[in-house]
Every structure is written in C-alpha cells, then in structure tokens.
MARGUBA-249969 format. One record per residue (C-alpha): y, x, z; residue number from 1. Coordinates in steps of 0.2 Angstrom, whole numbers. Layout:
! MARGUBA-249969
   north    east      up   resi
       Y       X       Z    NUM
...
***
This chain:
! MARGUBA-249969
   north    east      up   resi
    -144    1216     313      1
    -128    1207     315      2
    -130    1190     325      3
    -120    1175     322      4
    -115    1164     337      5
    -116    1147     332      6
    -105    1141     343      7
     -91    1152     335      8
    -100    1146     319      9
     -96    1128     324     10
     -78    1130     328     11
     -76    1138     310     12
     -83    1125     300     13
     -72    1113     313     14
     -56    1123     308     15
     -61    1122     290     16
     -63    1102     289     17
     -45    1103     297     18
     -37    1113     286     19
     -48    1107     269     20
     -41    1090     275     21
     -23    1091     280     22
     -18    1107     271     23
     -15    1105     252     24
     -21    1124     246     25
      -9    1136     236     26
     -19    1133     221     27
     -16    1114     218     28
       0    1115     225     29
       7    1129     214     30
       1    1119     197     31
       7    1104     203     32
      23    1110     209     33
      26    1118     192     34
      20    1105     180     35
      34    1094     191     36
      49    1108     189     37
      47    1102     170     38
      45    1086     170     39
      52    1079     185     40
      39    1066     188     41
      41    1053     200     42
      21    1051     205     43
      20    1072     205     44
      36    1070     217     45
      25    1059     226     46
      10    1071     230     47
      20    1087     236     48
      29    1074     248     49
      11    1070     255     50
       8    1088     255     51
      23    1090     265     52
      21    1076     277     53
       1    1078     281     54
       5    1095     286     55
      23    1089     295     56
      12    1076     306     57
      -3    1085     304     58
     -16    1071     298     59
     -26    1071     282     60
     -18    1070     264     61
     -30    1057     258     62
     -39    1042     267     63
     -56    1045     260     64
     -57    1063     271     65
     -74    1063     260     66
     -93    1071     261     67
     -91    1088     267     68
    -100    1101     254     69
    -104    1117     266     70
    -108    1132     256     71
    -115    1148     262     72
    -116    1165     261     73
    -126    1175     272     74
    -127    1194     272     75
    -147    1198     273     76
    -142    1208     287     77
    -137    1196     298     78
    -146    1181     310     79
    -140    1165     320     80
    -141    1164     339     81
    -146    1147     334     82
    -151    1132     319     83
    -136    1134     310     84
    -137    1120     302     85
    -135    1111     320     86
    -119    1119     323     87
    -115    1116     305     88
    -114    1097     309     89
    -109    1099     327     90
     -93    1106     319     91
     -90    1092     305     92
     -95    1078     321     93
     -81    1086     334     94
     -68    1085     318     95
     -72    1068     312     96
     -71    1064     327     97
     -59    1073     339     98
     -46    1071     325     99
     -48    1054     318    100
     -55    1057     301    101
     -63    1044     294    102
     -82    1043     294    103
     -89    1038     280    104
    -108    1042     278    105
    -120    1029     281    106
    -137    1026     283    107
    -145    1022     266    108
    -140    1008     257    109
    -157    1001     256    110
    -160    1005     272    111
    -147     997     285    112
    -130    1006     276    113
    -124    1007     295    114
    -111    1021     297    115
    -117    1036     309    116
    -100    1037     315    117
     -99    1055     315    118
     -97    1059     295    119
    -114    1068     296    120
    -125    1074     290    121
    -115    1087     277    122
    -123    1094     261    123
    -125    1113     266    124
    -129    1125     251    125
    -134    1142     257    126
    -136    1157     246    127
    -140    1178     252    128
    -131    1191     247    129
    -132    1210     254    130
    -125    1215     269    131
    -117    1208     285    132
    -105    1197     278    133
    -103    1178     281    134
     -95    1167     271    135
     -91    1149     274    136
     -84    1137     261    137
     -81    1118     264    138
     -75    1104     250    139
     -70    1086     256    140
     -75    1077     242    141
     -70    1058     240    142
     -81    1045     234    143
     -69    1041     219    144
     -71    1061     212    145
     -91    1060     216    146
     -93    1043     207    147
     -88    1048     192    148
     -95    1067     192    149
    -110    1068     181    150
    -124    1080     175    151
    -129    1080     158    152
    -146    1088     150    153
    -138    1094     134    154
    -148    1102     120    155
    -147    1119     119    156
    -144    1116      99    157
    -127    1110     106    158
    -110    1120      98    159
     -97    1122     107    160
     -85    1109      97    161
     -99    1096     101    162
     -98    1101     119    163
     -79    1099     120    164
     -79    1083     111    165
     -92    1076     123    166
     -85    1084     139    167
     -66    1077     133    168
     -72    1061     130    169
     -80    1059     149    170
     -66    1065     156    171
     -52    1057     149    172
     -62    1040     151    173
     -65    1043     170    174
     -52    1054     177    175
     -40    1040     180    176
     -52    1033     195    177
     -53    1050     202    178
     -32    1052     206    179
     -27    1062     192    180
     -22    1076     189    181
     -38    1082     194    182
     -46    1098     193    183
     -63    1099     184    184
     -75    1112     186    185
     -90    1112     175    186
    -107    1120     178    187
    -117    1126     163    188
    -135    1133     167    189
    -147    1135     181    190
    -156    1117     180    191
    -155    1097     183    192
    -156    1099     201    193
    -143    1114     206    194
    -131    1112     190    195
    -120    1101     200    196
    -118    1115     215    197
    -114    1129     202    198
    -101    1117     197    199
     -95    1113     214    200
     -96    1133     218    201
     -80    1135     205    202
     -69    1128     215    203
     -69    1144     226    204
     -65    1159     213    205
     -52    1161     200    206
     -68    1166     188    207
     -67    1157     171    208
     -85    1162     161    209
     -76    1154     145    210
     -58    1154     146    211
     -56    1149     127    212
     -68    1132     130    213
     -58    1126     143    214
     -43    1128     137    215
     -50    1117     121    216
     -55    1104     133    217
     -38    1104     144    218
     -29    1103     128    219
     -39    1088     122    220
     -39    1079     137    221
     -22    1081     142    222
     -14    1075     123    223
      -7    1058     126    224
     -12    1059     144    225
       2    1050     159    226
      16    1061     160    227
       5    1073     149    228
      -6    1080     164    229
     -22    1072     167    230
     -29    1089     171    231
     -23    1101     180    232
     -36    1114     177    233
     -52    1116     170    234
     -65    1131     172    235
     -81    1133     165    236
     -95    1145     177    237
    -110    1147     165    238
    -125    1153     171    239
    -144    1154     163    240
    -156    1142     159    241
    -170    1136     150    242
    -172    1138     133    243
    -174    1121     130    244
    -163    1112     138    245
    -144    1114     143    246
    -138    1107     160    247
    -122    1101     164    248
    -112    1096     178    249
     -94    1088     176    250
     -86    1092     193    251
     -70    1079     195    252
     -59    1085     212    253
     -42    1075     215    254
     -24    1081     213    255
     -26    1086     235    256
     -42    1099     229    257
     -48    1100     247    258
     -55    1118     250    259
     -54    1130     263    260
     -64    1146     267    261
     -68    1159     278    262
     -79    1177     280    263
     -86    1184     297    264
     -81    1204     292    265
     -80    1216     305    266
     -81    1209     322    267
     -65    1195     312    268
     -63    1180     305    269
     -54    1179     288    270
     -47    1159     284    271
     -41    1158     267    272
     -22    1155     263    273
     -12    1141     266    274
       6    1136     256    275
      19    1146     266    276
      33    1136     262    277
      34    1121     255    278
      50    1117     240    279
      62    1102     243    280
      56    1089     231    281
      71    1075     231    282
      67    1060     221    283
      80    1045     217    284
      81    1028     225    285
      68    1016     219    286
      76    1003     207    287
      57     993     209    288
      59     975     210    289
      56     967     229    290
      44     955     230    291
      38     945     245    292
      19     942     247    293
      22     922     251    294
      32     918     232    295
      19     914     223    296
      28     909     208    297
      37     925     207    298
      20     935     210    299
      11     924     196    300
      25     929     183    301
      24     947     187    302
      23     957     170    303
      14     972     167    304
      19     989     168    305
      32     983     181    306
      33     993     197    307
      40     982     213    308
      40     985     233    309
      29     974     240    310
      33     965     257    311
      24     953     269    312
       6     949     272    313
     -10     958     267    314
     -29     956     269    315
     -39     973     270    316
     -55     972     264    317
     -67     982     250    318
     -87     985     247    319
     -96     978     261    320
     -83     966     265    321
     -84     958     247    322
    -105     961     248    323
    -101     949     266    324
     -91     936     258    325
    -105     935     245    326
    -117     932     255    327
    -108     922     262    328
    -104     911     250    329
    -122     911     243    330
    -125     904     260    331
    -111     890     260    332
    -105     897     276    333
     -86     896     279    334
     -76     915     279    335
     -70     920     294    336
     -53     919     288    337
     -41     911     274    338
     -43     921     258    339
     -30     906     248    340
     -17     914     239    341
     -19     929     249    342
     -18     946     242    343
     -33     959     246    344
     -29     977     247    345
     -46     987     241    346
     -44    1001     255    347
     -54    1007     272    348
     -38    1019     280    349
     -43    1035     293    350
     -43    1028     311    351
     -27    1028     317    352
     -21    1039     334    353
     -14    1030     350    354
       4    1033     339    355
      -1    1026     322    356
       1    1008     315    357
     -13    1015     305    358
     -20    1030     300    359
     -19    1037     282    360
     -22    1023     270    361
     -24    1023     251    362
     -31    1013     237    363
     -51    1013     232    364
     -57    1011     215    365
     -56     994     211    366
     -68     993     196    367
     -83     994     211    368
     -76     975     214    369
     -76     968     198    370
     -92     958     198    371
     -86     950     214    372
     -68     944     206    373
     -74     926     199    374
     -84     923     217    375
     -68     919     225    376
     -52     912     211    377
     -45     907     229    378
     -37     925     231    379
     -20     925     221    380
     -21     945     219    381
     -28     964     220    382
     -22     982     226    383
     -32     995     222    384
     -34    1012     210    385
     -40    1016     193    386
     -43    1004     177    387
     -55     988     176    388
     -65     983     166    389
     -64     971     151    390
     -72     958     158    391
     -62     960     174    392
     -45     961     165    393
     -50     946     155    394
     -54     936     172    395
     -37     941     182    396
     -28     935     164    397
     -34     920     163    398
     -33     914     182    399
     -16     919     181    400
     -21     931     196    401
     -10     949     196    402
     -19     966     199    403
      -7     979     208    404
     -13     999     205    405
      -7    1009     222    406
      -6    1028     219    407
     -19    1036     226    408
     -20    1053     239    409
      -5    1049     244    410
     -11    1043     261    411
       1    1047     274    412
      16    1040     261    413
       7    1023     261    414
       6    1021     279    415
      23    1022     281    416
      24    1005     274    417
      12     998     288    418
      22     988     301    419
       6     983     309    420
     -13     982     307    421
     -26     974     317    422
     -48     970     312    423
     -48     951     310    424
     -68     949     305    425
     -85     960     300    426
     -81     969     315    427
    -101     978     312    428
     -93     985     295    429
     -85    1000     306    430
     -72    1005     294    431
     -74     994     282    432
     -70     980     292    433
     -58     965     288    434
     -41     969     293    435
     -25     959     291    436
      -8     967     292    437
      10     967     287    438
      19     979     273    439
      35     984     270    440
      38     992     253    441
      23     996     247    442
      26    1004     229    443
      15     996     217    444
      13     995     198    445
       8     979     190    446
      -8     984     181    447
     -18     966     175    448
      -5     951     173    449
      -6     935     163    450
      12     941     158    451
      12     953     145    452
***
C-alpha cells in the first residue's frame, strides 16, 4: 500500500491553483494563436498579450480566479496519511491567500452571502482506478462560464440533427457572456446529477466520443460569429444512461481555459505542460477616440459600435453593491457616495500586492444588473461584459445613458490603465466593495447608445 502525505498533497493542489491561474495552457494557447496568424485579430491579439504578461508579472490571467473543481484519481492501492479532503482545501486557502487570488465563495446567499475569505470550500470529484497512481486535476471556473452552463434531460428519441440544432442554439445565444472564444465540452450520459462532471472531466483529455457531432455544432455556431471564432473547440464525451432519458451537460470554459494536472508515479511528481515560448504578437496603435469621464455631452452622443479610450473617474461597484444601493433606496436612506453622472464599472478586481494600483481587474456580466438600471437614472453610464437585455437596451436608450462593453480575461492588460484605487463604502462587502478610482485609457467599445 502506497501512502499519500497530505501535506505534499497540499502543496500540489497549491501549485496547481498557481499555475491553472496564471499560466495559460498549451492547448488554448496553440488554437488561439493560430486562429490569430489568419485573421490578425485585435481582441485575439489582446489575450495572448495577457498570456504573456500574467506569466511575465506572475498574477492571474483573469480577475474572477473562479471555483476550484478538484478532480481525483486514486489508485486502489494507495491511502492518505490524512483527510484529504482537509489538505485539499488547505492547499486552495494558502494560494488564495498567499498569492492574492481573489476569493470569491460565500456563505449561502440565503443564508448570510458573507465571503469565507479563503476561496473554500472546492468542489472535489474523486474517482478509483487500479493501481498506485494519483492523479490531480484542478479547473478555475469563473462565475460567467458557470452561469450560463446548463444540463438538459433530453429524450432518448432525440437524433443527432435535433441535438445540434438545440445545443447550437444555447451556445451561440450565451457564449458572448462567457469571454469568447470559449471552449465547450459537453457530457452525454451518466444521469442529471453527475452529467455536469463528465462534462467538466473533458477538459483534461484529447478524447472526442463523436468527432463528426462536434464538428457540426462548431460549424454551426461559429457561421457569422465575431471575427468568425466563437468557439474554439468543441468535444463531446458520451457515456451510458438510462434508457429513458438522455442527460446533458453544456460545459462553457473562457478563451484562458484554466487547467492544470499532476500524477504521483514513482516516488515523482509529474505537472502537466506549460507554453514553452511565447510568439511576439505586435498590434497597431489604437485610432479609438479619447474621451474624458467628466464631458458629458461628448459621452451622451457616443454612437454604437465606436471603440474610445476612456479617461478620468470611475465608480467600482456590481452585485451586492447594486443589492445595497436598493435597499437602500427602498429605505429612503442617502448613498454613501454621489452616483450623479457617474460612470459604474460592473467589476470586483483580485487583491492587489503591496506593488499594485490594483490587482487584475476585468468586466462581470452586466445582464445580472439589468433589473437594477431604472432604480438609479442618476448614473450617466455602465462598463461591463456580454449583451443586455431588451428591456435593458430599451431603458439605457431612452435615458440617453451609454453602455461601454470591456473585453473580458484580459485582466492584467486592464489594470494597466488603473492610476489609482481606493474602497470608498460597503466596506462588509469584502471584494465586492465600493471602490472609486482613476483610469487612463481603458479600451472600450460602445455597446448600448441613444446614438445609433
């Protein structure tokens, strides 16, 4: 029997989070890096520079650092000095932590929604397998990629161009809140309860159980699509089910797919691959329009589709601060600061180290604030990612209010335009606190306008 010091276990699944959140893998890298060979795209530019730089300055591609999926596989010959799931967590805590992470798991939301500060507990999947061999995989998931995942009881009567049809359909109406081009695994079997982790599982082998599905699916999905690439890949693991029923689960994972592995084999340690060398990607000078956050006028007449640089003031605030400012309001008590003609950027950045302005710091989706938008016409304008709804868009129309998409994963680019940041109210919020601060440059597209 082979035992298992948790404490070495510990320090894995800390190197893992590391390297799952700072180091782009090969496999995203290599399709992204050749879909933008051919097309030369700006926003592909964009993500293999934020490859490049997390890795350079060593901090975590995207702000959302995630939920951390653990998933096992223990050799039946093989036993733990201790509760592994303790050193499990004990590893996730000393990253989150030690490293400046963000935490983002709370205490139910019906419960008290308070932040445990330590970004546990993590989902842990474990599965046995023969022999003395452990394996551990961990996936940072974001919040944008979770909440538009889904499983699906299908019927087993489904054909396969009923299936594509559907699946196509999902996807292309939710991938743009989940940072395209994103990477979709689906799960096909098992039941309602595990589908979703057979699913997840995908995203660690090269295995595609129907190759010829997937490629129907990618096709669909990707016709028409931004810059032609609103998927970078698709793979399909099938397993068996019931005979009446068909589970489903649509896996969505971000352009920074966060993986990393490693396997306890022979006394070593085995992390998977990193990219070796990183190409020079060179992209022209921005021809963006400058606009400063105090011209209203000029802000107000913004049209869509134009991208600008964005400069001057900016209030941080996004779920529980707009929940706050409801309540609030319900409560005809006065906000703790001036939202008048200010400009709100839907974000909740990684805590910043003793030499950051801020840490890495990217959009959220906006569409979670929609229903909050007429609760305060004061605010001149939005930053966030993804589409809004029709009744949102309608709203930000006709209050002649502008809002601004932000590209998202690209964390460590974005705070580059931070000259400084400071909490300013909701200080209880953790993370999700108030912030006020001062841009330079932010590159923005004008999404929502009264100026068409």
């Amino acid at each position: 029997m082979k035992i298992i010091d948790c404490e070495v276990l510990k320090e894995v699944v800390y190197n893992l989070c590391l390297q799952a959140g700072q180091e782009l893998s090969p496999y995203p890298y290599e399709k992204i890096l050749k879909k933008y060979e051919k097309t030369k795209s700006l926003k592909l530019a964009h993500i293999l520079q934020n490859a490049e730089n997390a890795r350079k300055i060593q901090r975590p591609l995207c702000q959302d650092t995630g939920t951390v999926h653990v998933f096992m596989e223990v050799g039946n010959e093989i036993s733990f000095s201790s509760n592994p799931v303790n050193a499990i967590n004990e590893g996730v805590k000393k990253c989150y932590v030690e490293k400046f992470f963000r935490k983002s798991i709370v205490e139910n939301e019906f419960l008290s929604g308070k932040n445990t500060e330590t970004n546990t507990p993590a989902l842990i999947d474990v599965e046995y397998v023969s022999g003395d061999k452990l394996t551990v995989k961990v996936l940072l998931k974001g919040a944008g990629c979770d909440n538009v995942s889904e499983v699906q009881m299908m019927l087993p009567s489904t054909t396969e161009d009923e299936f594509a049809e559907k699946v196509s359909q999902i996807i292309k109406d939710r991938a743009k809140n989940a940072c395209p081009p994103c990477y979709i695994s689906i799960g096909i079997g098992t039941g309602a309860e595990s589908v979703m982790t057979v699913a997840e599982k995908g995203y660690f082998n090269d295995r595609n159980d129907m190759p010829e599905l997937s490629e129907k699916i990618l096709s669909n999905v990707n016709e028409n699509a931004e810059d032609n690439f609103l998927v970078a890949d698709l793979k399909i693991t099938a397993k068996n089910h019931h005979m009446a029923s068909l589970p489903v689960a649509i896996a969505f994972n971000c352009h920074s797919l966060r993986v990393a592995s490693a396997t306890f084999e022979n006394d070593e340690i085995k992390y998977s691959k990193k990219v070796e060398n990183f190409e020079k990607i060179e992209t022209s000078k921005s021809t963006a329009k400058e606009v400063q956050t105090d011209d209203i006028e000029s802000i107000r007449n913004l049209k869509e589709g134009e991208n600008i640089l964005l400069t001057g003031e900016i209030l941080i605030a996004r779920d529980a601060t707009h929940k706050k400012m409801f309540e609030y309001k319900k409560a005809k008590k006065p906000l703790p600061f001036n939202i008048e003609n200010k400009i709100i950027f839907y974000a909740a950045p990684c805590s910043a180290t003793p030499s950051e302005i801020v840490g890495p710091i990217g959009p959220t989706t906006a569409k979670r604030m929609d229903k909050f938008l007429p609760e305060f016409p004061q605010i001149l304008a939005t930053i966030g990612k993804g589409d809004r709804s029709d009744d949102a868009k309608n709203y930000i129309r006709n209050a002649h209010s502008i809002y601004f998409e932000a590209e998202g994963g690209i964390a460590t680019l974005l705070s580059s335009c931070f000259k400084s940041y400071e909490m300013i109210a909701f200080e209880e919020l953790s993370t999700e606190a108030v912030c006020f601060a001062k841009i330079e440059k932010l590159p923005l597209k004008v999404s929502v306008s009264a100026q068409k």
